[in-house]
C-alpha positions, 0 to 999 in steps of 0.5 A: 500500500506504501509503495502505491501510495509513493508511486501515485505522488511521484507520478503527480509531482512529475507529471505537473512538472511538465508544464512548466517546461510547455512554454514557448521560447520563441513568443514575441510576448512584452512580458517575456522582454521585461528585464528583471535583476537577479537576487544577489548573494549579499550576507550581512556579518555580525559587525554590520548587522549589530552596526545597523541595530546600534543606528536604529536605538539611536534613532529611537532613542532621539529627541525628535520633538525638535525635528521638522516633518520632513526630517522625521519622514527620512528617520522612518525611511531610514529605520524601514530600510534598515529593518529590510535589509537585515530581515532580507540578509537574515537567513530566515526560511519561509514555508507555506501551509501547503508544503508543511503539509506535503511534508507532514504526509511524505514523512507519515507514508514513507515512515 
């Protein structure tokens, strides 16, 4: 039963990898021509990473009452941005319910 189980699901993951090669390379589409940059390796190090959470308890701890509109806008920026990059650079993993469950039944059936 096992075995039938496993097969069906290798029969199901393989055949619907097919249509992702269906795809015509020659289509003159506008939206196959649009350039999108690629993701680039950049790891943050611990130095840089305690360097940017340094700058942005500076900026909290900042009187601020003092400070223009504008300038508050650019400190907000400036800690959003932050924020971004160590979350990005953070190595953090990400897994959807789908593929948590996929997971749980493979192990289930092969265990």
């Amino acid at each position: 039963m096992k075995k039938t189980i496993f097969f069906v699901l290798i029969m199901i993951f393989s055949l619907s990898a097919s249509t992702v090669f269906a795809t015509n390379k020659n289509s003159d589409r506008a939206s196959e021509k649009v350039a999108v940059p690629g993701k680039t390796e950049n790891k943050l190090s611990e130095e840089e990473i305690s360097r940017l959470t340094k700058r942005v308890e500076e900026i909290r701890d900042m009187d601020k009452t003092n400070m223009t509109v504008k300038e508050k806008r650019e400190l907000r920026k400036e800690v959003k941005a932050i924020k971004e990059n160590v979350k990005r650079d953070g190595g953090v993993i990400y897994i959807s319910a789908g593929t948590l469950i996929l997971i749980i039944i493979l192990v289930l059936l092969l265990a």
